[in-house]
C-alpha positions as CSV (number, residue, x, y, z in Angstrom):
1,X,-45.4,-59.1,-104.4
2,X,-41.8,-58.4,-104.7
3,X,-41.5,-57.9,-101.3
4,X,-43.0,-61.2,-99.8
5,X,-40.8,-62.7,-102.5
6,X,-37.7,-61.2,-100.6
7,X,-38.7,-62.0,-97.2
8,X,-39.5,-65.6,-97.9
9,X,-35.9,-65.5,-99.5
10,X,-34.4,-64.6,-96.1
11,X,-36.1,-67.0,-94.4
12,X,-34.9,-69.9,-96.6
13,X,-31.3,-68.8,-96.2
14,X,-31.6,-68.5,-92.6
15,X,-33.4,-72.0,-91.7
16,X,-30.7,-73.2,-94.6
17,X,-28.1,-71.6,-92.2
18,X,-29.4,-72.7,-88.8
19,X,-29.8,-76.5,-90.8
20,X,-26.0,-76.7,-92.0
21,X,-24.8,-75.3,-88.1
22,X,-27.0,-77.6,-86.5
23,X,-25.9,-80.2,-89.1
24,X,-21.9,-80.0,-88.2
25,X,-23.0,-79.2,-84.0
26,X,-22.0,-81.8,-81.4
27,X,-23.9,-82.7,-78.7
28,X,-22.2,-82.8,-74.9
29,X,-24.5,-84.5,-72.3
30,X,-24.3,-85.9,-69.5
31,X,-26.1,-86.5,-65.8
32,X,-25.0,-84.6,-62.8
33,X,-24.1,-86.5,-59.0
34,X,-22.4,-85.1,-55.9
35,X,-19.7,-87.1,-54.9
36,X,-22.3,-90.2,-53.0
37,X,-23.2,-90.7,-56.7
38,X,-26.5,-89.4,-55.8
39,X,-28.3,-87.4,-58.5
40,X,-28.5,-83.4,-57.8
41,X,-31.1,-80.9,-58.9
42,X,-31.1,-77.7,-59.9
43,X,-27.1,-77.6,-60.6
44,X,-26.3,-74.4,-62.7
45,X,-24.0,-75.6,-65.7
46,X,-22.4,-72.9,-68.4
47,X,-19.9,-74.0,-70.8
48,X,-17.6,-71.5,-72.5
49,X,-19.0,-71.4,-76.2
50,X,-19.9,-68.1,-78.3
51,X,-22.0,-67.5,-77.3
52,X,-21.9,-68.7,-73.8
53,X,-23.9,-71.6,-72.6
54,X,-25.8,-71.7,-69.8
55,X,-28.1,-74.2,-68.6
56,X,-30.4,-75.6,-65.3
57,X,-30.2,-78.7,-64.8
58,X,-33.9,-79.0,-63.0
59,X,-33.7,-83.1,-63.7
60,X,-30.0,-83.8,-62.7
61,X,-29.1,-83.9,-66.8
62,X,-27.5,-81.3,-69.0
63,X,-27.0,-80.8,-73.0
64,X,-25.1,-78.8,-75.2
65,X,-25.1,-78.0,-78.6
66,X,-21.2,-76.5,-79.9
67,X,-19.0,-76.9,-83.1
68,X,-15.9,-78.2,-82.7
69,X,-13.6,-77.1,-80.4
70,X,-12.1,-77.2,-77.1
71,X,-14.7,-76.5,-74.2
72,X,-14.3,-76.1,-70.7
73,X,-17.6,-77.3,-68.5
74,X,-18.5,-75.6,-65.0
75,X,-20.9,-77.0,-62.9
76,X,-22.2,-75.5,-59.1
77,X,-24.6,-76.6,-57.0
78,X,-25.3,-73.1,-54.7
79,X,-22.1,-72.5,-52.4
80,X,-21.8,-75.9,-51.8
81,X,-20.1,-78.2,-54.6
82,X,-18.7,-77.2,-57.7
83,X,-16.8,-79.0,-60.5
84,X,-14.6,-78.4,-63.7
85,X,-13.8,-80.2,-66.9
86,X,-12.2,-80.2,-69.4
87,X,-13.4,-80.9,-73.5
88,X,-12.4,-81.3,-76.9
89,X,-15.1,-81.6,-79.8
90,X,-13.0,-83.0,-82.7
91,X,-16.2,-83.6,-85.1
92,X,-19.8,-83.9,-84.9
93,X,-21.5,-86.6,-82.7
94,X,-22.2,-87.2,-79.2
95,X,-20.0,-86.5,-76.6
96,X,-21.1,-88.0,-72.9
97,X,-19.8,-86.6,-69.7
98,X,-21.1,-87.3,-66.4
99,X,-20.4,-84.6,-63.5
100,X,-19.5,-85.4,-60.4
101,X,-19.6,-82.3,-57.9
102,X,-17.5,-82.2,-55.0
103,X,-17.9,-80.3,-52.0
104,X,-16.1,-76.3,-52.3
105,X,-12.4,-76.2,-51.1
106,X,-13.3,-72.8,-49.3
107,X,-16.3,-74.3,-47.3
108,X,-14.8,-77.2,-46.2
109,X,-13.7,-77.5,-42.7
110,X,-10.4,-78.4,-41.2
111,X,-9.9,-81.6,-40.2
112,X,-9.8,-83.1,-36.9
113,X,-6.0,-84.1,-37.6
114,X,-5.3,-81.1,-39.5
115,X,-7.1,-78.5,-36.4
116,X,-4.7,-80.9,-33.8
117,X,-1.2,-80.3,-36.4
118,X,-2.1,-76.5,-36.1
119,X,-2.9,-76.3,-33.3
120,X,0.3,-78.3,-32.0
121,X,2.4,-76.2,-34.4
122,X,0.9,-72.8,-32.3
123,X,1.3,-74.2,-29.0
124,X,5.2,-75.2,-30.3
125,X,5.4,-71.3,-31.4
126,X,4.2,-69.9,-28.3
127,X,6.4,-72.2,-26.4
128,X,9.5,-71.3,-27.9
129,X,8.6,-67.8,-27.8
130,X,8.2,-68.0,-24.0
131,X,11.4,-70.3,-23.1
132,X,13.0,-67.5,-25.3
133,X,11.5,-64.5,-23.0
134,X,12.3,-67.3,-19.5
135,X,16.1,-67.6,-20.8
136,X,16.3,-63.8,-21.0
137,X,14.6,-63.0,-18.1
138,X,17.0,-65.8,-16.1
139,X,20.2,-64.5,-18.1
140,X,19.8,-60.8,-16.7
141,X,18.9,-61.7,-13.5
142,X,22.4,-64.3,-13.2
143,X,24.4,-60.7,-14.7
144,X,22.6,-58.1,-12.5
145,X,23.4,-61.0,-9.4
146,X,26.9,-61.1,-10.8
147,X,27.1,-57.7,-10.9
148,X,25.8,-56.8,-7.4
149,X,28.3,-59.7,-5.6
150,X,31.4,-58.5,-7.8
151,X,30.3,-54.7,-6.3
152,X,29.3,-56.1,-2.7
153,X,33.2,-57.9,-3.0
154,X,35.1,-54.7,-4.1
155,X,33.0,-52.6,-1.3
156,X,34.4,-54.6,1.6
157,X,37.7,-54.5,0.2
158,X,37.6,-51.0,0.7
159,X,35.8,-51.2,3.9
160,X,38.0,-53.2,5.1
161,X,41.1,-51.5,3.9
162,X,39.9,-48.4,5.4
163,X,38.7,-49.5,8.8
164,X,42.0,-51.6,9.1
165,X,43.6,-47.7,8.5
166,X,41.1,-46.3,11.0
167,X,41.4,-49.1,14.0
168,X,46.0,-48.5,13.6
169,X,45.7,-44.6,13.7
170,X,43.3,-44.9,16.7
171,X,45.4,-47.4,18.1
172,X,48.1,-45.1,18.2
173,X,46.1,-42.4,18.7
174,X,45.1,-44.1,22.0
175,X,49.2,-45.3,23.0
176,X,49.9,-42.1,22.8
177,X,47.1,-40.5,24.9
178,X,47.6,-42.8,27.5
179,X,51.4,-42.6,27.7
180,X,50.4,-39.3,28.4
181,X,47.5,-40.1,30.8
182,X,50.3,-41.7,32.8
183,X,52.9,-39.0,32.9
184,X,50.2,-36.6,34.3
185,X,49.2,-38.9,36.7
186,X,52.8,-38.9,37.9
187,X,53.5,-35.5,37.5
188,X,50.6,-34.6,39.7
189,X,51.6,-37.0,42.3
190,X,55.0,-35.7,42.5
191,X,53.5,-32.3,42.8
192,X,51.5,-33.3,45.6
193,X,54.3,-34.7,47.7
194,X,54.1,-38.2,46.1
195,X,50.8,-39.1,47.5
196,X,47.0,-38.0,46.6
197,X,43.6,-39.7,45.9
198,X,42.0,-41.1,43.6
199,X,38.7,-38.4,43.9
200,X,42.2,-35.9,43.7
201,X,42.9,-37.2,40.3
202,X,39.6,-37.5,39.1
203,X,39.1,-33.7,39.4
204,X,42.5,-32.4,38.3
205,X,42.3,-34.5,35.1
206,X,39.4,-34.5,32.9
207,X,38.9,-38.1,32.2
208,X,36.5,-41.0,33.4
209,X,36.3,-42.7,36.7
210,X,37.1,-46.0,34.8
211,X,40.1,-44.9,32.9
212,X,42.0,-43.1,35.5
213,X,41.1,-46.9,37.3
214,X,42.6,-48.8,34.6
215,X,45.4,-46.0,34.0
216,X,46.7,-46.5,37.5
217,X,46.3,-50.0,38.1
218,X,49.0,-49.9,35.2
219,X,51.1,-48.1,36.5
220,X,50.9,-49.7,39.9
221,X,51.4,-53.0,37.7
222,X,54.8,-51.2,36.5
223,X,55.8,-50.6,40.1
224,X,55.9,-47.2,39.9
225,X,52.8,-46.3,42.5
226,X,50.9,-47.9,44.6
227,X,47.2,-47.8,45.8
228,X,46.1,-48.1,49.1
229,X,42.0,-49.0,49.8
230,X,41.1,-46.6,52.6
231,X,37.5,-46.1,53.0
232,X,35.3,-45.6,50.2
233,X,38.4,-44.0,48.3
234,X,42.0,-45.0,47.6
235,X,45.0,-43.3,48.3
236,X,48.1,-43.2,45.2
237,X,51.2,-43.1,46.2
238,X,54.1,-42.7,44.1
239,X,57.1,-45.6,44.3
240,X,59.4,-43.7,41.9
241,X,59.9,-40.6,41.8
């Protein structure tokens, strides 16, 4: 007997507890649309009591039951919409608070202005990274040509420095041979008795049929021999001796 008395004792305290929180609750309510105002099913709403709340809105409508306090309200509707609020619960009553879901940040895509801006903003990167690379590319190529003319300008300066050298040594080189060219010539013909041939010459002295030609027209230019066509061969004879 003593212990029925007991446990109907607990339960009069407890439904006398559960009446005074329920007594001093607030209610937060509210319907739930997407952002056409159109009312969405199944939306999965939690509210940050203690305990947490969490409820399924099957009908498009939610309810809470909390004490005072400040609350924040999350609603989702799968991956696709989601929304978050904000509430304070200063004393008992009803508090109503419609949701309105709008679509998730992280699914949405980019724009048809925004995808144009970015791509625009790319295409500008890669465009100043090329003209970059071009102005390079063109700025060693006008060095190396610089270069190479500078190197091409110096080399014919010594070219021409040094052939200039070669051409007045074999200039004098060639005077000197052919001054003599022409004292052999006349040596020989005074040898001879002041007159030979041509053929003579051409076998005593070892140079070509067309220099010993041009050696002793010179000389017969000078006045100091004289040739004398007699056959196929011409005869020298020497003016001065």
């Amino acid at each position: 007997m003593a212990k029925a008395i007991s446990v109907l004792a607990a339960l009069i305290l407890f439904a006398i507890l559960v009446l005074q929180q329920t007594s001093s609750a607030a209610t937060i309510y509210g319907n739930i649309y997407d952002e056409g105002l159109n009312r969405l099913d199944n939306v999965i709403v939690e509210i940050n009591s203690k305990p947490e709340q969490l409820f399924v809105a099957k009908n498009g409508s939610y309810e809470f039951f909390v004490p005072e306090g400040d609350y924040i309200l999350k609603a989702g509707y799968y991956d696709e919409m989601y929304i978050e609020e904000n509430i304070s619960v200063a004393s008992e009553g009803d508090y109503a608070l419609d949701l309105i879901l709008m679509p998730n940040v992280t699914d949405v895509p980019m724009l048809e202005s925004e995808l144009i801006e970015d791509e625009f903003e790319n295409g500008s990167n890669y465009l100043l990274e090329g003209g970059m690379i071009l102005l390079a590319i063109a700025a060693i190529a006008i060095i190396v040509r610089i270069g190479w003319a500078i190197s091409m300008k110096k080399g014919k300066k010594r070219l021409s420095g040094k052939k200039i050298k070669d051409l007045a040594e074999e200039g004098q080189g060639d005077i000197a041979e052919g001054e003599d060219f022409k004292d052999r010539i006349v040596e020989m013909l005074r040898k001879q008795g002041g007159r030979t041939t041509q053929k003579e010459i051409r076998k005593e002295l070892p140079y070509s049929e067309a220099k010993i030609s041009l050696v002793i027209a010179e000389l017969e230019h000078k006045g100091i021999v004289e040739k004398i066509k007699k056959g196929r061969g011409n005869i020298i004879i020497l003016k001065k001796r």
